[in-house]
N, C-alpha and C positions, 0 to 999 in steps of 0.2 A: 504493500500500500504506500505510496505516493502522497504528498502534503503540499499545497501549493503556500511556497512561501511569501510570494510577492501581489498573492488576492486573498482580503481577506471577506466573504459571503458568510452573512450573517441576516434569520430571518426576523422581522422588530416589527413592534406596534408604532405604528406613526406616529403618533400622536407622540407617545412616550418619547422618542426618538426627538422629534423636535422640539420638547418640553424640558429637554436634559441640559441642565444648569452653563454646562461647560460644551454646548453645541450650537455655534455661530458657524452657518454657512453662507460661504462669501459664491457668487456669480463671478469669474473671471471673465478677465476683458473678449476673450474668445469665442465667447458663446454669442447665440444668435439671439436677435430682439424677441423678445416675451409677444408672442402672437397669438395664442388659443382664442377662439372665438366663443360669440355665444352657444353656438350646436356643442362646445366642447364642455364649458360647465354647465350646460345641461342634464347633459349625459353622467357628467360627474355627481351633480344635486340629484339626480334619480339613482344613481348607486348608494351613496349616502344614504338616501330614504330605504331604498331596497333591505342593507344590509342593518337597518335600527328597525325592519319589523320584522327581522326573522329569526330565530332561536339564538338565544342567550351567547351559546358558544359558536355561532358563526361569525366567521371575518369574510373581510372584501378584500383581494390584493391586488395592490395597484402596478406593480410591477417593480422594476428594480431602481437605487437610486445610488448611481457609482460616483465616488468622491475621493480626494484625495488628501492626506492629511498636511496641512500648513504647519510653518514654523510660527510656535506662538510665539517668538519674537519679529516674526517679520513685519513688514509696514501694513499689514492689512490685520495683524491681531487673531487671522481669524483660526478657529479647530478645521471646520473641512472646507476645501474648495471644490465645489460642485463643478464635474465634468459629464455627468449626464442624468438629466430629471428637471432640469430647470420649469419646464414647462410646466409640470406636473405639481410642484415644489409650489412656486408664484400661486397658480391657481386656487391652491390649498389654503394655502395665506390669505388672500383675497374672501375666500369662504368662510374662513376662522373670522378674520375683521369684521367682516357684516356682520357676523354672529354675533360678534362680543361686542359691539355696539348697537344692536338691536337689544342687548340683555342689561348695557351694563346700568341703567339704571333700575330697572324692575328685576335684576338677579345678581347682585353684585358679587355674590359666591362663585358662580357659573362664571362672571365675567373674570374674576380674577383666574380663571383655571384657563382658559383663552388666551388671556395677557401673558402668563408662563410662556404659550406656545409663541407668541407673535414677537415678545421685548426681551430684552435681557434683564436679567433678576439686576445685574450690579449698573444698568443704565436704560432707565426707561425709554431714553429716547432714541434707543438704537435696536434697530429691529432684528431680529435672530434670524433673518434672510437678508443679508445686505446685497443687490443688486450689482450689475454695470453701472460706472459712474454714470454713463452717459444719461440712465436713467432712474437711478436712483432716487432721486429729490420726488420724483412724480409716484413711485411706489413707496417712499415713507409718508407722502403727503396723505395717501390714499388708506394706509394702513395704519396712522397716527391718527385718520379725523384731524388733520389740521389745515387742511384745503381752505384756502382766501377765498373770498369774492371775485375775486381776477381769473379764480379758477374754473369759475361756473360754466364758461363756454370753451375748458381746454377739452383736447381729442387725443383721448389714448383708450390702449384696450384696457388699461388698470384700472381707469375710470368707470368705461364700459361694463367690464365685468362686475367689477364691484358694487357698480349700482342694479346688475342683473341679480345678483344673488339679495342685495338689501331687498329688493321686490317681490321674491319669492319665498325670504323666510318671513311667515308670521310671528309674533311674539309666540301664540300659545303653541307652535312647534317648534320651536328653539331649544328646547330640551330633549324633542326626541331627535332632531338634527346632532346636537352633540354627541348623543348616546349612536349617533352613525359612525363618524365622525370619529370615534374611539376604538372601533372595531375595526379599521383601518391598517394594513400591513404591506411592508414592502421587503425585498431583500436589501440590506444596505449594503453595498461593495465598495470598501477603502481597499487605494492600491499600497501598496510599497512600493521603497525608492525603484525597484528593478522592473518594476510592470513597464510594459510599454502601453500608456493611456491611449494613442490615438487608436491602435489598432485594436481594444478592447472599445473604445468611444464609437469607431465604425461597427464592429460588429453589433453592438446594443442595437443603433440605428439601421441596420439593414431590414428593420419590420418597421410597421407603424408608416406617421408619417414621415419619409426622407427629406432627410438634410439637403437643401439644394447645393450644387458647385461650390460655390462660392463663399457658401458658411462653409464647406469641407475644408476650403480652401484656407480659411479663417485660423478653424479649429486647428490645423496641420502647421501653419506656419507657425501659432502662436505658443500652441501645447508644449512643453518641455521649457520653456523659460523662464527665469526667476520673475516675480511680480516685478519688479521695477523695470526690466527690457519689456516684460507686454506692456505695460503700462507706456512704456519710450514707443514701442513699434503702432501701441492702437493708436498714440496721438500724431506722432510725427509722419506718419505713412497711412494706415489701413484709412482711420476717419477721412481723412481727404480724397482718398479713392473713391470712398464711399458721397464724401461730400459732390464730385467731379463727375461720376458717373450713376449716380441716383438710381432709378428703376432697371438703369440698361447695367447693371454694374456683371449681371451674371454672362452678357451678352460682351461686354469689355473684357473679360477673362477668357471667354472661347476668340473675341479675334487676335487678342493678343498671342496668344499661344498658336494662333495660324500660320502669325506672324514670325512668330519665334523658329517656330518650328519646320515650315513652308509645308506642312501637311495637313489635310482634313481633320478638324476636332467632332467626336460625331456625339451629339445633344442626345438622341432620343433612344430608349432603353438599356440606361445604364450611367456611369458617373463620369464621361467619356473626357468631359472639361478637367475634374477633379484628377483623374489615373494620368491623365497625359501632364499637369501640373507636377504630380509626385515623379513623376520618372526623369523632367524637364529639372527638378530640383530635390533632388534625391537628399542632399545633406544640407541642415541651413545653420549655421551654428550664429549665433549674434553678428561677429562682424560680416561675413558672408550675406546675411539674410540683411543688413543695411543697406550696401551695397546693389541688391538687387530690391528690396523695395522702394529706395528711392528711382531706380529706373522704372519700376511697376507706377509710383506717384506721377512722375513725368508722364510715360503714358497715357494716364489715365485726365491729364489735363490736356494734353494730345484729343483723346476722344472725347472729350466735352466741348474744344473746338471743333471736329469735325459736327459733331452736333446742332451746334449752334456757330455756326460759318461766321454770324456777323458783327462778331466782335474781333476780327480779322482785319489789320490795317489794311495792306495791301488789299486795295480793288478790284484785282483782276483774278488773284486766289479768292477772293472773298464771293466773287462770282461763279466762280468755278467750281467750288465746294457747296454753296449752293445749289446748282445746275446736276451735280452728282449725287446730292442727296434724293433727288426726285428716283433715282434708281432702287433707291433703300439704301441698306448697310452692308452689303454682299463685299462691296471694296475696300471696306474701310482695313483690316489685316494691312492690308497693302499702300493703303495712302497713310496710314498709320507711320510707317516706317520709313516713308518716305519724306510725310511732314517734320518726323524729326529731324531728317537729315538736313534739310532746308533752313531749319532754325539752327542748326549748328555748324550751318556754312558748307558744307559737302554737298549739297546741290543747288545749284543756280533756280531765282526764281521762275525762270524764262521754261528750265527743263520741267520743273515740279509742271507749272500751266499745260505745259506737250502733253507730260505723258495724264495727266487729267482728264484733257479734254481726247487722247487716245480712247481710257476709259470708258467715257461716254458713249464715244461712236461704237467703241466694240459693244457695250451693251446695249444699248441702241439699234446697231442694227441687227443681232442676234434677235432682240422680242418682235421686230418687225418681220424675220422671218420665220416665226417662232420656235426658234432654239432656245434651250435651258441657258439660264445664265450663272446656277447652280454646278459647284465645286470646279471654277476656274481659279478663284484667289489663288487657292496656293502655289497652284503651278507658276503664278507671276509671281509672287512673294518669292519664289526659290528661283527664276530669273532675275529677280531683283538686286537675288546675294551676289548675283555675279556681277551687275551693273549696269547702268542706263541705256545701252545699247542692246544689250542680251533683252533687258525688259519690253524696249519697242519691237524688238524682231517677236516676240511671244504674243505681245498683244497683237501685232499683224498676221500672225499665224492662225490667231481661233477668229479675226473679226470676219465677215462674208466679206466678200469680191463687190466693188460696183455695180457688176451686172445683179450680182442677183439680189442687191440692196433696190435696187433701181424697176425691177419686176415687183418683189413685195409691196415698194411704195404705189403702182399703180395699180394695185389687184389686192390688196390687205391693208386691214384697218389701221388705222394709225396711232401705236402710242405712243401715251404722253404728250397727246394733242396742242397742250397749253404750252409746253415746255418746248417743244418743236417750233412751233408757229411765234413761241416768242422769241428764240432765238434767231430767228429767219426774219422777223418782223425788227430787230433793235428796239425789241421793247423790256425793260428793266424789270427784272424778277422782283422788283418791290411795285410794280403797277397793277392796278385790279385791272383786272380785261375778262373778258367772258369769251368761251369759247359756242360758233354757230355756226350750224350743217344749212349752206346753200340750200339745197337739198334737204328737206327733212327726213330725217328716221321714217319717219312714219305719216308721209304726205296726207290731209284731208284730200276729199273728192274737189275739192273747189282751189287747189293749188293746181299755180301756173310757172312753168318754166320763160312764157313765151307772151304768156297777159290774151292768149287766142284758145289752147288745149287745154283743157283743165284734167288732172291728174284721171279722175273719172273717165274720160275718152282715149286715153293708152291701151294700147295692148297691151297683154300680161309678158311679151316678152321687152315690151320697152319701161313697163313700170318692172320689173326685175331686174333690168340694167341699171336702173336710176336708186335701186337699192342697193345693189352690190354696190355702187361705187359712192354711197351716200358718207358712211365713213371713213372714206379714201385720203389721202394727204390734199388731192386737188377740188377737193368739195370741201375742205373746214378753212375758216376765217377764225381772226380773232375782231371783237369789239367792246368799246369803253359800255359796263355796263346796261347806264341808262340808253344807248342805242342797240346792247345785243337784246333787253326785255322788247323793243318795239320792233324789234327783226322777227320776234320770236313765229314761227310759224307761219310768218304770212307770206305770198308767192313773189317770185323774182322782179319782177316791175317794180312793187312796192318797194323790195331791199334796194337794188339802185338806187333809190333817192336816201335811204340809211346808211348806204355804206360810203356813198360820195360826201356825206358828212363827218366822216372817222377819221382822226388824228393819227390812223397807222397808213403808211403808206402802202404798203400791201395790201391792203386793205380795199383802201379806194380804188386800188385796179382793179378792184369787182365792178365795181361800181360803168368800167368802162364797157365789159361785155351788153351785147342787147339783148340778148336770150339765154337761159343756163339750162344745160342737160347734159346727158355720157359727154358730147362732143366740148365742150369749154369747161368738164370736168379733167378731162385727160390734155386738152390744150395746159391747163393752170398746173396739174400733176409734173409735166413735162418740163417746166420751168420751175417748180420748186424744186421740182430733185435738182439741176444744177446746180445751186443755191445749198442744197440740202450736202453736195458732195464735197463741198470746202467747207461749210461748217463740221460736220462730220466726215472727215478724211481718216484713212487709215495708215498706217504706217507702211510705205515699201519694202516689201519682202517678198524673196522669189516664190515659197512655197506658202500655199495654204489652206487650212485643215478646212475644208469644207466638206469634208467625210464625219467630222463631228467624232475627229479620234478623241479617244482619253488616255492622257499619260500614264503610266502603269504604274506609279505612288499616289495616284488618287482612281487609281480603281474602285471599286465597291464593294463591301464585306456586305457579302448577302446571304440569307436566311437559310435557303434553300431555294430548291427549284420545284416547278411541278410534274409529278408524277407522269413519266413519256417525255420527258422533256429531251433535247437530243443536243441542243446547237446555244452554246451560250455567246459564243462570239463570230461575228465572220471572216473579221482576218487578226492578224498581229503586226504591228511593221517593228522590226528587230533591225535598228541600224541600219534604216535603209531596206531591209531586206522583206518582202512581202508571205508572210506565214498565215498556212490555212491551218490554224489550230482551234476548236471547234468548241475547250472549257477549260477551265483551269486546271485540272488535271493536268490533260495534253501538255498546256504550258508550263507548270511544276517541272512535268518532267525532261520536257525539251531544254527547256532554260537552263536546266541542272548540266545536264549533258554535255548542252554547248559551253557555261563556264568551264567545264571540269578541263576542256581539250583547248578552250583561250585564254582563261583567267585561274586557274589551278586552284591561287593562293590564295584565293577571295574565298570558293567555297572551300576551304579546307575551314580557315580563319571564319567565316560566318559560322560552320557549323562546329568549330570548336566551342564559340561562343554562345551559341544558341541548344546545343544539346543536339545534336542534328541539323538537315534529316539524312546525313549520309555517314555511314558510321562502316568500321574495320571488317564485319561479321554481320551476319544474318542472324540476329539474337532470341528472335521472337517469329511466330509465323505469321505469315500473310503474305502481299506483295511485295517483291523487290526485283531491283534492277541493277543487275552489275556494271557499275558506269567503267571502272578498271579492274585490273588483277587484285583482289583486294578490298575493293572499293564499292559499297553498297549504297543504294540508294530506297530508300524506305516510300515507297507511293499509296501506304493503307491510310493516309492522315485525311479529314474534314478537309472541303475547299477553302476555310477558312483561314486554319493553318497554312493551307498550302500559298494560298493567294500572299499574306504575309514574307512566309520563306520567298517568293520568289521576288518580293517587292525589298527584302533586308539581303537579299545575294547580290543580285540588280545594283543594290545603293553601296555595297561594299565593293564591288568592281568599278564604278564610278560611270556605270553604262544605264544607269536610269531612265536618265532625260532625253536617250534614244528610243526607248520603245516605246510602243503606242497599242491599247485596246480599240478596237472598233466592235464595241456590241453589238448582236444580232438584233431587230424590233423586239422578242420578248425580253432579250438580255437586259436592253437598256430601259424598259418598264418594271422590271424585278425588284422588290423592296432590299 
């Protein structure tokens, strides 16, 4: 029998437990904000109730509450520091406080038994849950009953709750609330100095509700440091991250890490932000963990300016960050990295503007012919390491061709309407303008192109044509509000005399046509795409991927296939070289093959590193493949694995950024 020396699990009455003379538990700075909702002390007040009407010797358990023991000489005074139950903890207190101010004057006995749990015997005014400073003063205000008048219209969930439980407990149940309340148990686990908390903290939390990123993120850098460095690290770094990057802060940690990285961080089913953090920063010790969070802070006031663009002296960035945002945040990884550079003098402002307004056109004219614009960053983030030429050749490699930008604009709808038409128009991204279909969407029977045929006297195959091309580039206008409400709907005659009164000069050249249909739609299409191909220009490059390759470190770790499935991709380009390999298998094992007789020492070194998958002997049964005398290769593993091993062989030979996946139609629909 085995004793674990550095966990000590022990099972205790709550109440008792937090009523104990010489037990102050402190909230470290690492933990995440107190958020339970009302559904959650609900649910709590009905277990209470539950477990105070059912037989004498039954308990309710709440689950576990793991801590760790403080130096009661250190700055914080306290016996335990709470590493996992916070939630749980707060809530409780909050329930207690109502309580004993709902009693304490009509049961002052009752109250005083309350008071034990909530205050210290040797300082009443020090609560036996001491909080995050950040928030403290708002849960001792709440839990002392000493809330101001100033306080009446503040907004927290301290407040919140506490006033949800004053609401629910009656006086004349306040005493079987207690007697709930008392039958209360959890397991309390204090570590030893030798525990490792974070990976005991993650495993607690892998049930219930999870931790997002970003508190993991918290918890991991912050855990293991003496109170006075977290206390240095929450003020002088995290708080201002948090301050910098508000709601998007979890979204600021995946593109940073894009950015860092130049590979896909993947969000959805699993802690993909958090795993790829811990490997990216495996050891933080104090001075290490400075050093990088003050570049973590920099960043992240980096992405508060991308943000909000217009606190941006420069005019011409200050536009252009602008004009990119209308894409969303898919580049930000990448202009991230870039905007640093520029602030620190390593790239000219002239180049940051190029390769920006590159940017746009690539994304731009990809949704025009509707291509994903999903997991390109990284590829350009890892052209970027190389440098501003490697950068423009990449972004001219995935942008479309002229031509076939030039067919989408006359035959597909156009987005970003507004954003288009006001770049082409020289109209200022701080001007209201409305955007208006020549052509309406959805003509009445009494609209006229011509002020003679009304929409009603068309055939159905000319009112069909006047539809397809209603959302087209050469059928939308911009107009100043008050003349796009009086354009609204009514027939071309009319608009003439509205649009020769528009302050846009594109504009008014509507105004010069006499009649509008397919024919002066496609005349006006014809002339803005030229217009349309020097605002958005692509960068010259001989080759370009309008096969819609994907580089092989941002391939796709996918689930599975469906059942008959035969064909995951349709070709491979290897260096140049055109490969009909047909799933990742196939390529696992080609790939292996081919380094073994070009690159030896790559897979030797990957799989000395990695544990395989090419090993001395045949050690186990299944499939293998004698790649030399000697020299096995293992092909029984998940595509999973496999997809990985060939993307960390690939990156050890330094032949990565040659190959290329071209997905089969289900391949590239596959989750």
């Amino acid at each position: 029998m085995t004793t674990a020396t550095n966990v000590d699990a022990t099972a205790v009455n709550t109440i008792d437990w937090l009523s104990a003379s010489d037990t102050t538990i402190v909230v470290p700075v690492y933990q995440r904000q107190y958020r339970w909702d009302i559904g959650g002390c609900e649910q709590l007040l009905r277990d209470v109730r539950a477990v105070a009407d059912a037989a004498a010797d039954d308990t309710h358990f709440i689950g576990s509450i793991l801590s760790t023991a403080a130096d009661a000489a250190g700055a914080d005074g306290a016996h335990l520091v709470l590493i996992d139950g916070q939630q749980r903890i707060t809530t409780l207190m909050l329930l207690i406080a109502a309580l004993h101010h709902t009693l304490v004057v009509d049961d002052p006995d009752t109250a005083a038994e309350l008071e034990r749990v909530l205050v210290r015997a040797d300082d009443p005014e020090a609560t036996k849950l001491r909080p995050h400073r950040a928030w403290a003063d708002v849960f001792e205000s709440v839990v002392l009953d000493r809330r101001s008048p100033e306080d009446t219209d503040r907004v927290s969930r301290f407040d919140d709750n506490y006033a949800f439980f004053r609401s629910q407990i009656r006086p004349d149940e306040a005493a079987h609330i207690w007697r709930g309340l008392r039958r209360l148990e959890h397991v309390s686990i204090t570590l030893g100095a030798g525990a490792n908390a974070q990976q005991i903290f993650e495993s607690l939390n892998s049930t219930g509700e999870p931790l997002r990123d970003h508190e993991l993120i918290h918890n991991y850098v912050l855990m293991g440091l003496t109170h006075g460095e977290q206390t240095e690290i929450e003020r002088e770094y995290w708080l201002p991250i948090e301050q910098n990057t508000g709601d998007e802060i979890g979204a600021f940690w995946r593109h940073y890490l894009v950015m860092l990285t130049g590979r896909e961080v993947t969000v959805t089913g699993g802690r993909g932000v958090y795993d790829t953090f811990r490997a990216r920063f495996p050891r933080l010790d104090i001075d290490s963990l400075r050093a990088h969070a003050a570049q973590w802070r920099e960043f992240s006031e980096i992405y508060r300016t991308l943000i909000e663009p217009a606190a941006i002296d420069d005019t011409a960035l200050r536009d252009q960050f602008a004009w990119l945002n209308t894409f969303g945040r898919g580049m930000y990884p990448l202009v991230m990295g870039l905007y640093r550079d520029y602030l620190h003098g390593s790239l000219p402002a002239h180049d940051l503007v190029r390769i920006v307004e590159y940017l746009q056109s690539l994304l731009l004219r990809r949704e025009i012919l509707g291509l994903s614009n999903d997991r390109l960053v990284a590829r350009l983030c890892r052209a970027s390491a190389v440098g501003i030429d490697a950068l423009s050749h990449a972004i001219g490699r995935i942008t479309p061709s002229d031509q076939r930008t030039r067919v989408g604009l006359k035959y597909s709808a156009l987005p970003h309407a507004t954003y288009v038409l006001g770049r082409l128009s020289d109209v200022s991204p701080d001007e209201p303008v409305d955007l208006d279909h020549l052509v309406p969407l959805a003509p009445g029977d009494e609209w006229s192109g011509d002020g003679t045929r009304r929409w009603a006297d068309l055939s159905d195959d000319e009112q069909n044509a006047h539809r397809a091309l209603a959302p087209t580039l050469g059928n939308l206008a911009l107009l100043e509000p008050e003349l796009a409400e009086r354009a609204f709907d009514v027939d071309f005659p009319t608009k003439r005399g509205i649009y020769a009164r528009s302050g846009i000069a594109l504009s008014r050249e509507v105004a010069e046509s006499a009649t509008w249909g397919t024919a002066a739609i496609a005349a006006r299409t014809e002339n803005l795409t030229a217009a349309f191909m020097q605002v958005w220009s692509r960068p010259d490059v001989v080759g370009i991927d309008d096969d819609n390759l994907t580089p092989v470190l941002d391939a796709k770790m996918r689930r599975g296939w469906p059942p008959g499935w035969q064909r995951e991709f349709d070709y491979v380009e290897f260096r140049g070289e055109h490969w009909e390999v047909k799933d990742v298998k196939y390529l696992f094992h080609r790939i292996f093959q081919r380094l073994w007789a070009e690159s030896r020492q790559s897979v030797i070194d990957f799989s000395a590193r990695r544990g395989g998958p090419v090993y001395p002997a045949m050690a186990w049964n299944g499939q293998w493949d004698e790649i030399a005398p000697g020299q096995f290769l293992y092909l029984g593993w998940d595509s999973r694995y496999m997809l990985s091993a060939v993307q960390g062989v690939l990156d050890e030979a330094g032949w990565a950024s040659d190959v290329f996946l071209k997905y089969s139609y289900i391949g590239d629909a596959m989750p």
